[in-house]
Backbone as ProteinMPNN parsed JSONL, in Angstrom:
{"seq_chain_A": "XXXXXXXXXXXXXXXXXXXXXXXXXXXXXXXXXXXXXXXXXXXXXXXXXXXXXXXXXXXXXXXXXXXXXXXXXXXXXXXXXXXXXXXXXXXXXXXXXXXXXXXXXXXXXXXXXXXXXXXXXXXXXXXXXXXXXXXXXXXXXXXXXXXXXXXXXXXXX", "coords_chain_A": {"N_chain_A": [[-8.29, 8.721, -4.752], [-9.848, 6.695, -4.062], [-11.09, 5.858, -6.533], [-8.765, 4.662, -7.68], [-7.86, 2.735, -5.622], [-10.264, 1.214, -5.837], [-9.831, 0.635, -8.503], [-7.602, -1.026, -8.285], [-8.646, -3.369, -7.101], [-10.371, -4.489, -8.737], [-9.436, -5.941, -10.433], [-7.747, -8.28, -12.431], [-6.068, -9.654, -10.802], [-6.24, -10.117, -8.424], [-9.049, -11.046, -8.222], [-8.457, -13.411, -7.78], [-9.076, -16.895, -5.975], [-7.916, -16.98, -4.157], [-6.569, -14.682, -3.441], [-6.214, -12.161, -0.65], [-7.983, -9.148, 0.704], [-6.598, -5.831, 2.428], [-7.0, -2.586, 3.597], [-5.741, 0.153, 4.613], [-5.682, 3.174, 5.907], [-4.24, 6.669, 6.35], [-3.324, 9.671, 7.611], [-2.667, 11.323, 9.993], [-3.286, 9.647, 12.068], [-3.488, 5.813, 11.66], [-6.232, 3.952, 10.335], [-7.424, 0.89, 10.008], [-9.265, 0.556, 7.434], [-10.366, -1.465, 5.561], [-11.572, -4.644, 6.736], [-9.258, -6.961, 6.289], [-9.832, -9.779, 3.894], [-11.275, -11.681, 1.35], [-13.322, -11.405, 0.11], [-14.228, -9.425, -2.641], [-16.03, -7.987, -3.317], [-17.553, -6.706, -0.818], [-14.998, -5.512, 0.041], [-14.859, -3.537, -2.092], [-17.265, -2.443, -2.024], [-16.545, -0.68, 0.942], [-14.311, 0.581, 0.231], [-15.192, 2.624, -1.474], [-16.375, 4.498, -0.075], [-14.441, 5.493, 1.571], [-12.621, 8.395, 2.31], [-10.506, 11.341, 1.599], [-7.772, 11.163, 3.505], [-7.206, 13.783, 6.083], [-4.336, 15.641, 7.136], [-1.082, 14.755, 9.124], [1.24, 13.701, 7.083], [1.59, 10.114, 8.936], [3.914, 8.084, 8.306], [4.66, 5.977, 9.884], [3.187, 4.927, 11.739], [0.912, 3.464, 10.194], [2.665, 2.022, 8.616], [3.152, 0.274, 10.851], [0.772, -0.498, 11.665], [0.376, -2.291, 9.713], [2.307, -4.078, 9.132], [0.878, -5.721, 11.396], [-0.859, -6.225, 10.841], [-0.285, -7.935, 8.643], [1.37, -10.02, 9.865], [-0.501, -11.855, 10.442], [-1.209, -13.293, 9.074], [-0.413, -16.869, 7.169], [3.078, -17.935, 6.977], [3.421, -19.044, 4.176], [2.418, -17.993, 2.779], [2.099, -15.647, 0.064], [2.94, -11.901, 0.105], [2.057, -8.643, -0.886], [1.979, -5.659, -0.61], [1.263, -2.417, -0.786], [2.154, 0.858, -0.889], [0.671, 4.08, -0.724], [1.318, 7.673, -0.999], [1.074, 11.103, -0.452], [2.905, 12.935, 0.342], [6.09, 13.946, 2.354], [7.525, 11.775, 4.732], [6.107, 12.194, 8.132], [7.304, 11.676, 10.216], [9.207, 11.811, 13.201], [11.547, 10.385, 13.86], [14.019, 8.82, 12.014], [15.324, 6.692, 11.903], [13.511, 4.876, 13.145], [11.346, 5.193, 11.457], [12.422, 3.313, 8.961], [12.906, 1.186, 10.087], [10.649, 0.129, 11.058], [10.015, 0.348, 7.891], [11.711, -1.91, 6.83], [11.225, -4.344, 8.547], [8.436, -4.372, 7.184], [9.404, -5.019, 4.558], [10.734, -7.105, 4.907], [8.661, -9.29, 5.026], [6.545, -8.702, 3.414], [6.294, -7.605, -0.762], [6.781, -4.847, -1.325], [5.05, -1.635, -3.023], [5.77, 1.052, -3.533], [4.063, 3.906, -4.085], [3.853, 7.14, -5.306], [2.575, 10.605, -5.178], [1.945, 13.939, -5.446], [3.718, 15.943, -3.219], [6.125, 14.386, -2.582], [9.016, 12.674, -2.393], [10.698, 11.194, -4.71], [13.607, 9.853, -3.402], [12.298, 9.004, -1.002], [10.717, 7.479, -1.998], [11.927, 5.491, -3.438], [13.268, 4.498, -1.274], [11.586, 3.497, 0.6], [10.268, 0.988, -1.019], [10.504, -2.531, -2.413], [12.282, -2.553, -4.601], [13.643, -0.663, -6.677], [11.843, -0.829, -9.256], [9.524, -1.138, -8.457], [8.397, 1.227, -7.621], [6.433, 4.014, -8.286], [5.365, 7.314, -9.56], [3.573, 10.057, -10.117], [2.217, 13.356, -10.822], [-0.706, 13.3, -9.838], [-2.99, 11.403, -8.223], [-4.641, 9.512, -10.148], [-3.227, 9.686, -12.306], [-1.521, 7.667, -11.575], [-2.128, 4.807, -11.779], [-2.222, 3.497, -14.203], [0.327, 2.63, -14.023], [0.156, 0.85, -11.669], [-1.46, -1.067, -13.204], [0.893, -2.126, -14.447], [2.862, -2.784, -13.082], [1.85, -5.187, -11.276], [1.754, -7.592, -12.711], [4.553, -7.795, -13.214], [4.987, -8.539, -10.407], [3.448, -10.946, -9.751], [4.45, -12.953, -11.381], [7.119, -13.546, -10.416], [6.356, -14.907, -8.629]], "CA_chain_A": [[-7.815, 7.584, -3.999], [-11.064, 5.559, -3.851], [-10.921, 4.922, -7.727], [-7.318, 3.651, -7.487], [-7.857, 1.312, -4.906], [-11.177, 0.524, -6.856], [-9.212, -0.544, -10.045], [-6.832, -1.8, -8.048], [-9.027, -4.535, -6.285], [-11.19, -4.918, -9.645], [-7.905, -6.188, -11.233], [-7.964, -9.655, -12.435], [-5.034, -10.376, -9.931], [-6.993, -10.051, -7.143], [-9.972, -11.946, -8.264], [-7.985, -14.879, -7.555], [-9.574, -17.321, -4.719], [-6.533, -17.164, -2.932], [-6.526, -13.437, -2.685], [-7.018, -11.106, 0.268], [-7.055, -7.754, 0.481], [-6.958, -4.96, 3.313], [-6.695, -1.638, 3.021], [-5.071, 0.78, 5.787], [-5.937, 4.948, 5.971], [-3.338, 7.142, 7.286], [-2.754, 10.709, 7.799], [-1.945, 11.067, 11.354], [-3.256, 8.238, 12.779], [-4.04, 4.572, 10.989], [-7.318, 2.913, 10.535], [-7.916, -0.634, 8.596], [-11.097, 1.022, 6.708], [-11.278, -2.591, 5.311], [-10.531, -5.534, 7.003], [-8.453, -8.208, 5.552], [-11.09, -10.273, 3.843], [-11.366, -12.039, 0.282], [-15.014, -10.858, 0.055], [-14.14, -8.225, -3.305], [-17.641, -7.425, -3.282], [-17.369, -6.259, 0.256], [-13.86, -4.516, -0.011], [-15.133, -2.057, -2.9], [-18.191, -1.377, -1.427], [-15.926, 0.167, 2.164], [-13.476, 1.504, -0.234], [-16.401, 3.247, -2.289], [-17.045, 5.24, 0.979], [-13.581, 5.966, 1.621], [-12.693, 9.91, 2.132], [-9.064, 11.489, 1.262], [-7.583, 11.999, 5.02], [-6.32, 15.093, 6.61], [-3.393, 15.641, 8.669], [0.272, 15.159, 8.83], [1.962, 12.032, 6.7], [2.595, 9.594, 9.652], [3.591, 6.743, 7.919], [5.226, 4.663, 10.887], [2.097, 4.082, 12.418], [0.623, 2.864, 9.121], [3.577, 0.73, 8.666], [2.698, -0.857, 12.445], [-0.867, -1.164, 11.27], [0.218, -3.402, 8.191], [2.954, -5.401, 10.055], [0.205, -6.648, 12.307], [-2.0, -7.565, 9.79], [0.059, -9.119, 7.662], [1.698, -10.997, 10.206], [-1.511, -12.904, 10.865], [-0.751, -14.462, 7.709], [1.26, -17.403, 7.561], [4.769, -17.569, 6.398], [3.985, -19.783, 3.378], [1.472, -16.927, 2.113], [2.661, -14.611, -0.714], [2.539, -10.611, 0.683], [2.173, -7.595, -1.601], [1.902, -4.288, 0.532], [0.765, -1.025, -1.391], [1.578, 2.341, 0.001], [0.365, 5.485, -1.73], [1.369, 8.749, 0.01], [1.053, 12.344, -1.593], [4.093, 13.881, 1.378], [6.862, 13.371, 2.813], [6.981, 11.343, 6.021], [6.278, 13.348, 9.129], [7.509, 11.019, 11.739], [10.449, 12.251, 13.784], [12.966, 9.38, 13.75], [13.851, 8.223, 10.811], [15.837, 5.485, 12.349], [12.574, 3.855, 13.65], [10.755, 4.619, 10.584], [13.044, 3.098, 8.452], [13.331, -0.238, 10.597], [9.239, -0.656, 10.414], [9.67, -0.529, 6.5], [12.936, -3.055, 6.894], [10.549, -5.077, 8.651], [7.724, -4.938, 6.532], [9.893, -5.566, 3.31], [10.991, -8.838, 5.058], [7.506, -10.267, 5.167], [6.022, -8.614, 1.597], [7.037, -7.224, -1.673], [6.337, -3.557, -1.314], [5.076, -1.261, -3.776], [5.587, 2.371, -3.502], [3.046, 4.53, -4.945], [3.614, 8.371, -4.666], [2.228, 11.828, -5.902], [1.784, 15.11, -4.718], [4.831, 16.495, -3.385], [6.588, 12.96, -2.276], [10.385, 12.693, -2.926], [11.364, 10.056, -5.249], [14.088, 8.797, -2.462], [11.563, 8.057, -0.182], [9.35, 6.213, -2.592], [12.79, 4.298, -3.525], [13.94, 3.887, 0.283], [10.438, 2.135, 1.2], [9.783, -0.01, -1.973], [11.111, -3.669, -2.544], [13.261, -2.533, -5.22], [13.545, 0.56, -7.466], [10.91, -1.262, -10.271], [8.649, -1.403, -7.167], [7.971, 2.434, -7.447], [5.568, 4.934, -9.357], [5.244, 8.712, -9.282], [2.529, 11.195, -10.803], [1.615, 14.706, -9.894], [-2.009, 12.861, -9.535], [-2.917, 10.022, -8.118], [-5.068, 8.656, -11.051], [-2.375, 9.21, -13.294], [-0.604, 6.086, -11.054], [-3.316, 3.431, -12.18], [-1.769, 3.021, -15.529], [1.375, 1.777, -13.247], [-0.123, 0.297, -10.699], [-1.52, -1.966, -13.943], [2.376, -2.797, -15.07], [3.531, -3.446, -12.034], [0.67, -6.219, -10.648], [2.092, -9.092, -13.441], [5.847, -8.204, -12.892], [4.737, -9.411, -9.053], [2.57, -12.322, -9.556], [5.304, -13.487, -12.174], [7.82, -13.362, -9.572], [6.396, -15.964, -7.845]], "C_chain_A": [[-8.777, 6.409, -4.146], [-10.891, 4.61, -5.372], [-10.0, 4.436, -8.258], [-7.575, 3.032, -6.913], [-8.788, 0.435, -5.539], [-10.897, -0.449, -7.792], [-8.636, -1.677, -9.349], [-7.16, -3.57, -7.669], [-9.882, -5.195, -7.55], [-10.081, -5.651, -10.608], [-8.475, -7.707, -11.11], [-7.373, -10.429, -11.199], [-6.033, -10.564, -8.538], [-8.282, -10.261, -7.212], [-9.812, -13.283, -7.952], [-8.894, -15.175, -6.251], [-9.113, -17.106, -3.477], [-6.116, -15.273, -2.506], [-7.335, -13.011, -1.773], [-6.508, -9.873, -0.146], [-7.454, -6.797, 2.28], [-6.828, -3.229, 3.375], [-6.438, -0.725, 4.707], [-5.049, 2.176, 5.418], [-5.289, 5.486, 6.789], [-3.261, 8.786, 6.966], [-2.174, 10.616, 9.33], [-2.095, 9.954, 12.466], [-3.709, 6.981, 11.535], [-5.221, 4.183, 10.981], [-7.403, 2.318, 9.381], [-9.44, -0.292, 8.61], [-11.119, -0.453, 5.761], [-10.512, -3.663, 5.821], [-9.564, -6.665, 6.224], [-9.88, -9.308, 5.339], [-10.492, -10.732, 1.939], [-12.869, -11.89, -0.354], [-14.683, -9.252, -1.467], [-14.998, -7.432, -2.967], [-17.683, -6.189, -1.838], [-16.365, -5.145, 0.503], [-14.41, -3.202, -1.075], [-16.369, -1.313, -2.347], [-17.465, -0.128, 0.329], [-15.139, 1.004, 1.235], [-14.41, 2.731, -1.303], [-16.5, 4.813, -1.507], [-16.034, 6.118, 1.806], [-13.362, 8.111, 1.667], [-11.398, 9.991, 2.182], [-8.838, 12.087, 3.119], [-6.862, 12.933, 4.966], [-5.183, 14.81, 7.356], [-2.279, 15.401, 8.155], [0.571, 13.669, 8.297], [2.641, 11.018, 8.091], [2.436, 8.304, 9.37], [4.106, 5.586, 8.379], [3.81, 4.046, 11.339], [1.187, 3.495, 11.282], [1.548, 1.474, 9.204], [3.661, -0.362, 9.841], [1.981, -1.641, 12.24], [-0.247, -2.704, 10.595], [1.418, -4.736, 8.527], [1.85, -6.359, 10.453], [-0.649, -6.899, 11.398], [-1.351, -8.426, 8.741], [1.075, -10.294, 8.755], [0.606, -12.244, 10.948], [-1.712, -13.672, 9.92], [0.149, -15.415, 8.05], [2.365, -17.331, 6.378], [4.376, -18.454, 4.864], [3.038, -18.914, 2.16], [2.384, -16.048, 1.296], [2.191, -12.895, -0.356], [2.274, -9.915, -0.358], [1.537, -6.633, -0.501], [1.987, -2.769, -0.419], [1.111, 0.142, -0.69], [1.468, 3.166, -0.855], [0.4, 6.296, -0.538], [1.567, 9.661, -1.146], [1.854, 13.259, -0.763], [5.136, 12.921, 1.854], [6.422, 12.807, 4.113], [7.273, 12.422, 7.029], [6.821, 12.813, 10.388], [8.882, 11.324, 11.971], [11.622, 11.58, 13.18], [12.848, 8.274, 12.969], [14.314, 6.827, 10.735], [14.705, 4.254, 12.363], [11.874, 3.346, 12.33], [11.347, 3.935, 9.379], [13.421, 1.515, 8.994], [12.087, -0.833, 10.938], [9.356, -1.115, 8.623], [11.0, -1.451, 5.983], [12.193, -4.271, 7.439], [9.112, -5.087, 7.89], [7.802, -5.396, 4.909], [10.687, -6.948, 3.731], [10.228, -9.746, 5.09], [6.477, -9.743, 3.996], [6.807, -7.565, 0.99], [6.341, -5.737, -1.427], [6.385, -2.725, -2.441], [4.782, 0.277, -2.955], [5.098, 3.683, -4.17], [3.24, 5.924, -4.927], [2.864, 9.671, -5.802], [1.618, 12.52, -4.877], [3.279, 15.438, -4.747], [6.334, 15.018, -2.533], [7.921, 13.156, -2.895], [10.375, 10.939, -3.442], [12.527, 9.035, -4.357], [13.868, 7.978, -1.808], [10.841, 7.367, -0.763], [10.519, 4.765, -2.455], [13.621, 3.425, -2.093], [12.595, 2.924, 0.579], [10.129, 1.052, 0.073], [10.776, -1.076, -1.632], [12.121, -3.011, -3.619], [12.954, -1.309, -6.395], [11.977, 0.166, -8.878], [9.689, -1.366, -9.407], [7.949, -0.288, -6.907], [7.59, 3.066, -8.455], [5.603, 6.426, -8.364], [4.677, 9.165, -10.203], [2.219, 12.115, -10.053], [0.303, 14.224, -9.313], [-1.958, 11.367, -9.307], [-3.697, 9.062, -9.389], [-3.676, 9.015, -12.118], [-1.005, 7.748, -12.996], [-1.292, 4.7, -11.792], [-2.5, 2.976, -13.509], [-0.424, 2.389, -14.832], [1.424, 0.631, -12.707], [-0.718, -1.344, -11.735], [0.01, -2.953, -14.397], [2.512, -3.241, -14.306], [2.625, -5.095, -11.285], [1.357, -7.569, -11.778], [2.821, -9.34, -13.045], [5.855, -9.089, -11.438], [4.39, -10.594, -9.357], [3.825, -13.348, -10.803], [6.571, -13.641, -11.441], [7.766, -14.706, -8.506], [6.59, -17.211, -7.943]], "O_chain_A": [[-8.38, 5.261, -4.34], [-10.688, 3.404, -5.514], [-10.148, 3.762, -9.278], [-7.732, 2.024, -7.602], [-8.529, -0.734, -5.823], [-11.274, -1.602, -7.998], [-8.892, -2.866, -9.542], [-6.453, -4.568, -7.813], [-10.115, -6.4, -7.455], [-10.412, -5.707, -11.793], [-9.215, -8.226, -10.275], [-7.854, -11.432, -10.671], [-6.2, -11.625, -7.936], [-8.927, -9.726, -6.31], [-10.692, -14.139, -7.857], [-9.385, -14.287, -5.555], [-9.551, -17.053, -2.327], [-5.532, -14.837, -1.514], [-8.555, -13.16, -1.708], [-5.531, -9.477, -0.781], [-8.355, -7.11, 3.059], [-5.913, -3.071, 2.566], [-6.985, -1.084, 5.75], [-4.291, 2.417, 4.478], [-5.413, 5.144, 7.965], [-3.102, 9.017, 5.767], [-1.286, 9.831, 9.664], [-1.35, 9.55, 13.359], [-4.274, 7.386, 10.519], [-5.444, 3.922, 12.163], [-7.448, 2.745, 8.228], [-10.385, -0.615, 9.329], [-12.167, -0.502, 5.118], [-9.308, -3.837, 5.63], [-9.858, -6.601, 5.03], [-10.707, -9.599, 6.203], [-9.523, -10.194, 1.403], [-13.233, -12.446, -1.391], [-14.974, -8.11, -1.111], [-14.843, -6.345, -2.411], [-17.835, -4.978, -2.0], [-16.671, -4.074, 1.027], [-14.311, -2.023, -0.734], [-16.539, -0.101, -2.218], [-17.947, 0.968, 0.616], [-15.26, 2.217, 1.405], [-13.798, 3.706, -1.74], [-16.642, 5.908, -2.051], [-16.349, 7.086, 2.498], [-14.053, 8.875, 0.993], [-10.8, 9.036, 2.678], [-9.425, 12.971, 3.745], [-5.994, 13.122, 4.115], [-5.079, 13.851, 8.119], [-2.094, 15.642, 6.963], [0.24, 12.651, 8.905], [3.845, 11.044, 8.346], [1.558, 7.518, 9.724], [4.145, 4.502, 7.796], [3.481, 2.862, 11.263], [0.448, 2.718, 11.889], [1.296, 0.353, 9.645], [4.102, -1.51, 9.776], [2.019, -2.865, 12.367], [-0.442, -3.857, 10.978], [1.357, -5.93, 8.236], [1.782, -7.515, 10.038], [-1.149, -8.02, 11.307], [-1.831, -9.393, 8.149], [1.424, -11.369, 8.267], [0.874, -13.174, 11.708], [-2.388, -14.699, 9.98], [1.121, -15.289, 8.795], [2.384, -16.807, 5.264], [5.437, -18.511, 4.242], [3.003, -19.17, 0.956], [3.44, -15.697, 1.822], [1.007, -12.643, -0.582], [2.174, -10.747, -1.26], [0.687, -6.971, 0.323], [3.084, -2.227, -0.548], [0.323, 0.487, 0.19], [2.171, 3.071, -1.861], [-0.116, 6.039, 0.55], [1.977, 9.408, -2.279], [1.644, 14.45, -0.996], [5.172, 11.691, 1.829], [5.349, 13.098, 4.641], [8.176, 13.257, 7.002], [6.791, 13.424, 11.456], [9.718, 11.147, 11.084], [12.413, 11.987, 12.328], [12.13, 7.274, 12.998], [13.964, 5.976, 9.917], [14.813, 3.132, 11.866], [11.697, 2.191, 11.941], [10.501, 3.999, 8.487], [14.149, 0.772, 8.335], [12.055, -2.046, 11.146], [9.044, -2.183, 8.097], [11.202, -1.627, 4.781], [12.457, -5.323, 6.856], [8.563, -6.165, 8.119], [6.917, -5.872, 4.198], [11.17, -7.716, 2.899], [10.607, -10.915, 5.165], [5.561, -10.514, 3.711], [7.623, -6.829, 1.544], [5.112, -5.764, -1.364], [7.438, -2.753, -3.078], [3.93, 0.556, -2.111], [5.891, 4.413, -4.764], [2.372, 6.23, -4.109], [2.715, 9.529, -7.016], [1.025, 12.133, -3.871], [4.007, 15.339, -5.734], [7.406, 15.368, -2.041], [7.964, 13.813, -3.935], [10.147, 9.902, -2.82], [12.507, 7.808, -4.46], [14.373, 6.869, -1.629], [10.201, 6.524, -0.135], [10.381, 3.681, -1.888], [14.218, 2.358, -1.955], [12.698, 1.71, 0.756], [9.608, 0.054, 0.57], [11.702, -0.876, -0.845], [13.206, -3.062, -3.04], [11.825, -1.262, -6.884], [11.25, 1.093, -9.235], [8.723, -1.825, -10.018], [6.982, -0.368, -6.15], [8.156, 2.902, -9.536], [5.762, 6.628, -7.16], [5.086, 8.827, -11.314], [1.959, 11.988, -8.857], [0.068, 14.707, -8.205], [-1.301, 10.469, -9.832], [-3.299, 7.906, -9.536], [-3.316, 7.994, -12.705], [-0.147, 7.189, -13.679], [-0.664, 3.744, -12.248], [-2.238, 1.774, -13.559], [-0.178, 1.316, -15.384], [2.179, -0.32, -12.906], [-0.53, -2.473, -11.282], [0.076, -4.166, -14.595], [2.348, -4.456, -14.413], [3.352, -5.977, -10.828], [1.298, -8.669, -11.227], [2.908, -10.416, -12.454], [6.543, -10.1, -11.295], [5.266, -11.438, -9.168], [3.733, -14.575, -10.775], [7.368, -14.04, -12.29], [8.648, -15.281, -7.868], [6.548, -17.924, -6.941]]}, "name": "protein", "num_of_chains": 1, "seq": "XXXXXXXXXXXXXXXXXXXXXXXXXXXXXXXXXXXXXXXXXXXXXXXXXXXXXXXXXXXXXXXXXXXXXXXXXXXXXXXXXXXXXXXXXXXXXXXXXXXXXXXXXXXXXXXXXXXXXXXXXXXXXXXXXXXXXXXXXXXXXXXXXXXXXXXXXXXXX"}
């Protein structure tokens, strides 16, 4: 995980001035292990330190987390929203969770990252749009994705 997010933030795209980044840790509960910040330097060193969490996929309260931080952005800001999960979701009602990632695909482009044992539906039910999603038994075998996909976005805009 660490050296995916690693690349991810070492990426040209996100050397820009104008980028932030934040990063959000979830098994059963959420924590923003980095805050929203344009500081790279800063973001790889927290994500460096990073550990793979335990516990049950609950990826509503993730999806809460990342609402509220990205709605401290303003509206004229461009989003991108990352999730990588290696399970299915564990949260009861699918209704709810399903109307956090309706609301957080109305305020960024979502990319759905999965591996492990992750169903392809759910990658394609939470992403912005079927080209929006990757799958590998491993998570480093995503990075070579996670590279394609980062232009088709920023070209988008």
């Amino acid at each position: 995980m660490r050296d995916g997010l690693a690349q991810l933030v070492n990426s040209h795209l996100f050397s820009q001035a104008t980028s932030k980044i934040s990063v959000i840790v979830f098994s059963t509960d959420a924590v923003i292990s980095v805050p929203l910040t344009a500081d790279v330097e800063q973001a790889l060193v927290k994500i460096k330190s990073l550990t793979q969490p335990r516990g049950i996929t609950n990826v509503g309260v993730a999806l809460s987390v990342a609402i509220k931080v990205l709605s401290g952005l303003g509206s004229d800001v461009s989003k991108l929203a990352f999730i990588f999960t290696d399970g299915q979701p564990s949260d009861g009602d699918k209704d709810y969770l399903y109307s956090l990632v309706d609301q957080l695909k109305a305020m960024a482009t979502v990319i759905c990252l999965g591996f492990g044992t992750v169903e392809s539906k759910t990658l394609n039910r939470f992403a912005s749009s079927k080209s929006h999603v990757g799958f590998a038994p491993k998570l480093q075998d995503l990075l070579p994705m996670i590279t394609n996909l980062l232009p088709q976005y920023y070209s988008q805009e």
